[in-house]
Each structure stands twice: as structure tokens, then as C-alpha cells.
C-alpha positions as CSV (number, residue, x, y, z in Angstrom):
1,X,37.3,131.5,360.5
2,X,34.7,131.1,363.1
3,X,33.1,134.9,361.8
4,X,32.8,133.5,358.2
5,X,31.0,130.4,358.8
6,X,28.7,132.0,361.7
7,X,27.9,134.5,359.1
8,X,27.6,132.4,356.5
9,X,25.2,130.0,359.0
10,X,23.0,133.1,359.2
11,X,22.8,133.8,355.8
12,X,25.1,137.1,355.3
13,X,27.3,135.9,352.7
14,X,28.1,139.4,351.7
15,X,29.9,140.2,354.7
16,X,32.2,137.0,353.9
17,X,35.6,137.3,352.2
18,X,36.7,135.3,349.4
19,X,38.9,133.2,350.3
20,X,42.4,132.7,348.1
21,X,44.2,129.6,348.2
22,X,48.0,129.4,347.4
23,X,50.4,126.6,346.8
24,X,54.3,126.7,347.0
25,X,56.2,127.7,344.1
26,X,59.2,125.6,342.8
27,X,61.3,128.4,343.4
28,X,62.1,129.6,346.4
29,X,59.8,131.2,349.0
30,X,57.3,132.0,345.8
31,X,53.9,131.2,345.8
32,X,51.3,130.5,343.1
33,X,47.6,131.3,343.0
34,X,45.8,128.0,343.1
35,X,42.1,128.4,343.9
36,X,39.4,130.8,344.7
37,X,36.9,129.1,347.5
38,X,33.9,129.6,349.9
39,X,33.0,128.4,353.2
40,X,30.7,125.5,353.6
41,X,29.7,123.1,350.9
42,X,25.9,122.2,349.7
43,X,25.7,118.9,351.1
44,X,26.6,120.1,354.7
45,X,24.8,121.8,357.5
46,X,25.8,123.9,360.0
47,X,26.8,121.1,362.7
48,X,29.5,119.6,360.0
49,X,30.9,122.5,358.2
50,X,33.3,124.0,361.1
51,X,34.2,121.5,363.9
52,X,35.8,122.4,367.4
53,X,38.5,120.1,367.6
54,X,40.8,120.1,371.0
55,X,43.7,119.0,370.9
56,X,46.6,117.9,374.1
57,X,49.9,119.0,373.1
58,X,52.8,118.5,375.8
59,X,50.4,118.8,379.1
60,X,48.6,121.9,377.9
61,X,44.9,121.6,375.7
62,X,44.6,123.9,373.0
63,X,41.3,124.2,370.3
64,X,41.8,123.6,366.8
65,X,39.4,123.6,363.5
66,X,38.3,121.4,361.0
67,X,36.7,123.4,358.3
68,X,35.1,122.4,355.0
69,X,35.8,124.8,351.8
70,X,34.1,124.6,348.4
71,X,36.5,125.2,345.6
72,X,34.3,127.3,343.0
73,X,34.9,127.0,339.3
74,X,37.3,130.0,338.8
75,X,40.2,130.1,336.4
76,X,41.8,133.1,337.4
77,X,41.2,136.2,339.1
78,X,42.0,139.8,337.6
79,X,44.5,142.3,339.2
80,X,41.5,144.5,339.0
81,X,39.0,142.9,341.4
82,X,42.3,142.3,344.2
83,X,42.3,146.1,344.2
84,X,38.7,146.4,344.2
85,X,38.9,144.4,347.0
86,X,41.8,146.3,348.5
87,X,39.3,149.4,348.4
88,X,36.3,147.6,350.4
89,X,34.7,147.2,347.3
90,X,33.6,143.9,346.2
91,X,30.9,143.6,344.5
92,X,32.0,145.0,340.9
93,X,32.2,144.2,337.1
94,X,35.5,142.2,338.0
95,X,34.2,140.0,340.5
96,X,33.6,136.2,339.2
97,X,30.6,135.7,338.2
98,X,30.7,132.5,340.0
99,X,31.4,134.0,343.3
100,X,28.8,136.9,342.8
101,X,26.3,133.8,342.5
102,X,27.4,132.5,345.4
103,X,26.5,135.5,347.3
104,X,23.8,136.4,345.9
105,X,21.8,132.8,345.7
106,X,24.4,130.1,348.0
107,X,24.9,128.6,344.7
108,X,27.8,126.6,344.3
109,X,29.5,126.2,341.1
110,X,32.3,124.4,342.0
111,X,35.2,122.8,340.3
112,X,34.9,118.8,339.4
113,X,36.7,116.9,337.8
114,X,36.2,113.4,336.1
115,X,38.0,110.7,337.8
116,X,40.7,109.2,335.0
117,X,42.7,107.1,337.2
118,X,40.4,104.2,338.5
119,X,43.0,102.5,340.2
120,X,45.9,103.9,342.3
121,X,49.8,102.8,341.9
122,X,51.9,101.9,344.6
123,X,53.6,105.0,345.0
124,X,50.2,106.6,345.8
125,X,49.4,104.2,348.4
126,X,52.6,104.4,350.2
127,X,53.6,107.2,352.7
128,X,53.8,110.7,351.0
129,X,55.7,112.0,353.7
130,X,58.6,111.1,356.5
131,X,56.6,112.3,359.1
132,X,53.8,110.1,358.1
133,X,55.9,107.1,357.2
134,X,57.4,107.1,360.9
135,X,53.4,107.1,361.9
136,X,52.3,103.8,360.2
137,X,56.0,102.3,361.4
138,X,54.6,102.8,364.7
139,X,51.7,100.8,364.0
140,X,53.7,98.3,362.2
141,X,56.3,97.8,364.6
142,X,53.7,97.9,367.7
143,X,51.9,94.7,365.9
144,X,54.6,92.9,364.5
145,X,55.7,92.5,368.7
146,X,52.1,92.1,370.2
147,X,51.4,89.1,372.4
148,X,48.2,88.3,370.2
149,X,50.0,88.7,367.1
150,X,48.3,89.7,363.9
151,X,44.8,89.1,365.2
152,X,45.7,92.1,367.5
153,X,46.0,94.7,364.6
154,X,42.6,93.7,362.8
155,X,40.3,95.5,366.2
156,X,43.4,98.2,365.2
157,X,42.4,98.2,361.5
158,X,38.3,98.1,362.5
159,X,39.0,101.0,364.8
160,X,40.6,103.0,361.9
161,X,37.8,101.8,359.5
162,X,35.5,103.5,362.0
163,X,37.4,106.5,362.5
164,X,37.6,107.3,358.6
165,X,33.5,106.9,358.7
166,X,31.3,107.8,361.8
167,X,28.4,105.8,359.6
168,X,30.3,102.4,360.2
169,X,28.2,102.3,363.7
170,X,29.5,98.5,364.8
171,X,31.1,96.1,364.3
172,X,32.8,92.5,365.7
173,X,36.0,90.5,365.3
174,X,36.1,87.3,363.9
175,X,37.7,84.2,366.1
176,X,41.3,84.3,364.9
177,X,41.1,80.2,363.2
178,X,37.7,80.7,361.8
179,X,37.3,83.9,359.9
180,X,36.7,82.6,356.5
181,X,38.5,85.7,354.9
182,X,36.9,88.5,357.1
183,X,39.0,89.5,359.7
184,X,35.8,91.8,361.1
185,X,32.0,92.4,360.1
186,X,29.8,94.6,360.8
187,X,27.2,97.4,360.1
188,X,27.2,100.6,357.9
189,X,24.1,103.0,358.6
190,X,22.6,105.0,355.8
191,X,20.2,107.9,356.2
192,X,19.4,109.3,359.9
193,X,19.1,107.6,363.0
194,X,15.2,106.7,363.2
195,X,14.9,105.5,359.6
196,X,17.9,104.1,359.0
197,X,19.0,101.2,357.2
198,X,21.9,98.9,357.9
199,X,24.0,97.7,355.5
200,X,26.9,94.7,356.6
201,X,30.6,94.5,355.1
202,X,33.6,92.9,355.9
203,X,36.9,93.7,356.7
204,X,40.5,92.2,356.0
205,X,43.4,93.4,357.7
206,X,46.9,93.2,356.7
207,X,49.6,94.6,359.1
208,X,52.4,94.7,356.2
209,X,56.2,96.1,355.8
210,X,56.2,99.4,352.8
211,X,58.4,96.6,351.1
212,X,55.0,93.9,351.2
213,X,52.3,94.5,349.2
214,X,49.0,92.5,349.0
215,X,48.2,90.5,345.9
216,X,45.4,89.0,344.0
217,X,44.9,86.0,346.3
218,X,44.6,88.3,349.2
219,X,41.8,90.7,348.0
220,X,40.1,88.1,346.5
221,X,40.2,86.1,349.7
222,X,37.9,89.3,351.1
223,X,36.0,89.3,347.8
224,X,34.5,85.5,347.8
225,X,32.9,85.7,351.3
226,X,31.1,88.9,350.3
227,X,27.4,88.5,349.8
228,X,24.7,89.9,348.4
229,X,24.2,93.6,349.4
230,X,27.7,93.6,351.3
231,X,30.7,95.5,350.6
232,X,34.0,94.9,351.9
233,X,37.0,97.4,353.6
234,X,40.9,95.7,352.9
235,X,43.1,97.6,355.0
236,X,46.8,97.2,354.5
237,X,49.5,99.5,356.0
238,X,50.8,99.0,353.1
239,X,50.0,98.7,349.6
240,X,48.0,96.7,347.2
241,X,49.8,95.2,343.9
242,X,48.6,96.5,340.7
243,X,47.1,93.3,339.3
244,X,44.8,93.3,342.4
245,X,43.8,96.8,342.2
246,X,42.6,96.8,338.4
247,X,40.8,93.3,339.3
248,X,38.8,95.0,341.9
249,X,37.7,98.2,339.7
250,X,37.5,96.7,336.7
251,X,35.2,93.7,337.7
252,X,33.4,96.2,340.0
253,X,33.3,95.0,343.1
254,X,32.5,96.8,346.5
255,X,35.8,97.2,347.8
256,X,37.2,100.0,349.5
257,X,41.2,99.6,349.6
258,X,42.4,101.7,352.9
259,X,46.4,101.7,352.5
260,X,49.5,102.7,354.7
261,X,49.0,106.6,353.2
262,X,45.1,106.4,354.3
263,X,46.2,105.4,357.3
264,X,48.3,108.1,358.2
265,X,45.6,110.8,356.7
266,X,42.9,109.2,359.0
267,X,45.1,109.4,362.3
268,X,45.7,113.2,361.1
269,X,42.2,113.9,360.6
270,X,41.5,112.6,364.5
271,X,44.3,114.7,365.7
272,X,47.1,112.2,365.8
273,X,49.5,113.9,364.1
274,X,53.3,112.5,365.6
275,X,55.1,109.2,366.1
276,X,54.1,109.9,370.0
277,X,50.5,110.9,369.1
278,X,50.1,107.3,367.7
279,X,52.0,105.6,370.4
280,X,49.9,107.1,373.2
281,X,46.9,106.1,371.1
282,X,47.9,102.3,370.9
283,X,49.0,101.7,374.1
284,X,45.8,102.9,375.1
285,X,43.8,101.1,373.1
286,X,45.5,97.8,372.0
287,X,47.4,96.8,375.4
């Protein structure tokens, strides 16, 4: 992993492998060709691309990797160019032409799709797994007991909101009887440190059983204290009722809906991975 990106940092893509992605089969141990991909991605540098991540797993530190792929635009690949490959030879007549122009030029083509779902249904939101179920449960059941109460999990929900985007660079709780339907506000930096611009949004918190979701008069609590050139973050760890959802894209307002599943994907994506993971984390944090 690290050879391919320092490689590919350096500009000697043709030393890099092609990458093959494979998902599970429904039967068995099988699995299926899914993708062909490429380290990096156009709209990353060097610094962003491969991160060193260390990790603390029972007493002992260990280093870990986030990397970023691009998926290129490749239907399927031939028998022919595995074995080509199988013989050191790569670069042939039955390599894809999309790869070869990655090599050759760093161009991506990669494989996009247009978004036809503009609003997700509940079973999206909730937990895709057990594991991460049991991890927003934590959360849930940490609140639910807390000496401040709800007002407690909103710094918990800012925290996440900040974790998901190192660009949200402050922000401040509301007093608990006067938030006016923001929970937090605060600032969201576009562009690089000495010419950026600061952009304020809002933040709603709702610390929610699977079995809860949030409605219309919720989200649009959130919605009618948003000003001009604000948008706002509604975080749930749980879900947001369909009549809500389709309010917000349809009318088109600046909303971004973090739910119980987001939850668990941002915790995983900062290393908190188990029940105990998330524990230690809010103990810490949220005594």
C-alpha cells in the first residue's frame, strides 16, 4: 500500500499494480469481480490520499491506513490481460484503455453515477449492522442517563459534526432554554487557511430510540431560524420520517441529515470501531 501511493506521489505510475476489488458471492465462500481501481483521486494531494492512522487496541498501539481509491470506468476485465499480468506484462492490447490512460497521462476516468434517490428511507438511515447498532446504543443509552440531560448529547452531536468535516473549524452551544431551534452554531471554512471564508450553520440534535424518528415539525424547527447564507446539520441517532426528508430536498433547503448509521460510519472512520471504543470515548469527553 504505502509503495503504490509513494510511487504514485512521485510520478511512476507504471510501476503501480492495478488494483481488483471483489465483493462476496451469495454462495458460499465465492467471490465476484466488482471493480477495477487506482490509487489517489484528482481532487487529492499527497498529504490526503494515504493517512497514518494509530490505533490502541488492548494496551498495545498498532498503525493503521486510510487510503483513498478511484474506481475507473471499467466494465469488465478479460482473462487475457490477468495472464498478461500473471507474466509481468502489463502494458498490452488487453489492458483497459482506461487504465493505460491513467498511466500514461494520471487521467481519471472514473465511474459516476447520477444520484436517483434524493431522499433516503428509514431503513437506510438506521444501523446496517449489529456491531454498529450496539455503537449508537452506547451513545443513546449514555445520554438518556446523563446528569445534564439532552443538552449533554448536542456538544456530543457538534463533536461528531466536526469529526465527519475537519472544515467545520468552531463552533458553540446554545443555553439549553433559549436556543430558538439550534441546539449549536458555528463556522464552516471554505478554501485555505489565509484566504478563507467563513460560512455559519446550525445544528439540531436529537438523541432518539431506532423506534423514534424525527418529523416535519422537528426539521423544520432547524429550518426557520436558518438565515441567509446559512445551512443547517440535524443530527439524530436515529432516523428522519419520510415526509420530512422529501420536504427538505424537494423545497431545497441546506440541510444535511446526519442519522444513527452516519453516526456509526463517522466513529469508524476516527477509529472507534466497538461498543468499548465508544464508551472510552464518552467518558472522556462528556463526563
Amino acid at each position: 500500500m504505502r509503495y503504490a501511493f509513494d510511487e504514485l506521489h512521485k510520478g511512476n505510475r507504471k510501476v503501480i499494480p492495478p488494483f481488483f476489488v471483489f465483493t462476496k458471492s451469495t454462495k458460499g465462500r465465492d467471490v465476484v469481480f466488482y471493480v477495477l481501481a487506482v490509487p489517489g483521486a484528482p481532487d487529492l494531494n499527497e498529504t490526503e490520499d494515504l493517512i497514518a492512522i494509530w490505533k490502541l487496541k488492548r494496551g498495545n498501539r498498532f498503525q493503521n491506513y486510510k487510503a483513498v481509491f478511484t474506481i475507473l470506468d471499467v466494465a469488465t476485465v478479460s482473462r487475457a490481460w490477468i495472464q498478461d499480468l500473471h507474466d509481468g506484462q502489463p502494458f498490452t492490447k488487453n489492458a483497459p484503455s482506461e487504465w493505460i490512460d491513467w498511466v500514461n497521462s494520471e487521467k481519471y476516468q472514473d465511474l459516476t453515477t447520477k444520484r436517483t434517490i434524493e431522499y433516503r428511507t428509514k431503513q437506510e438511515q438506521l444501523l446496517s449492522t449489529k456491531r454498529r447498532e450496539e455503537m449508537v446504543k452506547c451513545i443513546i443509552n449514555y445520554f438518556e442517563g446523563h446528569s445534564k440531560g439532552e443538552y449533554a448529547f448536542e456538544e456530543c452531536a457538534a463533536q461528531i459534526a466536526q469529526m465527519m468535516d475537519n472544515n467545520i473549524v468552531e463552533y458553540n452551544l446554545t443555553r439549553p432554554w433559549r436556543d430558538g431551534g439550534r441546539d449549536a452554531v458555528g463556522k464552516y471554512r471554505i478554501g485555505m487557511n489565509e484566504n478563507a471564508i467563513y460560512v455559519d450553520f446550525a445544528i439540531e440534535a436529537k438523541c432518539k430510540q431506532f423506534t423514534n424518528g424525527s418529523g416535519v415539525r422537528e426539521t423544520l424547527r432547524l429550518i426557520s431560524r436558518l438565515r441567509y447564507r446559512q445551512f443547517g446539520i440535524f443530527i439524530t441517532t436515529s432516523y428522519v420520517n419520510k415526509q420530512a426528508y422529501e420536504e427538505i430536498k424537494t423545497d431545497g433547503h441546506p440541510v444535511v441529515i446526519i442519522s444513527g448509521e452516519d453516526i456509526a460510519k463517522i466513529l469508524e472512520g476516527r477509529g472507534l470501531r466497538t461498543v468499548d471504543d465508544v464508551k472510552q470515548w464518552l467518558l472522556k469527553n462528556f463526563p
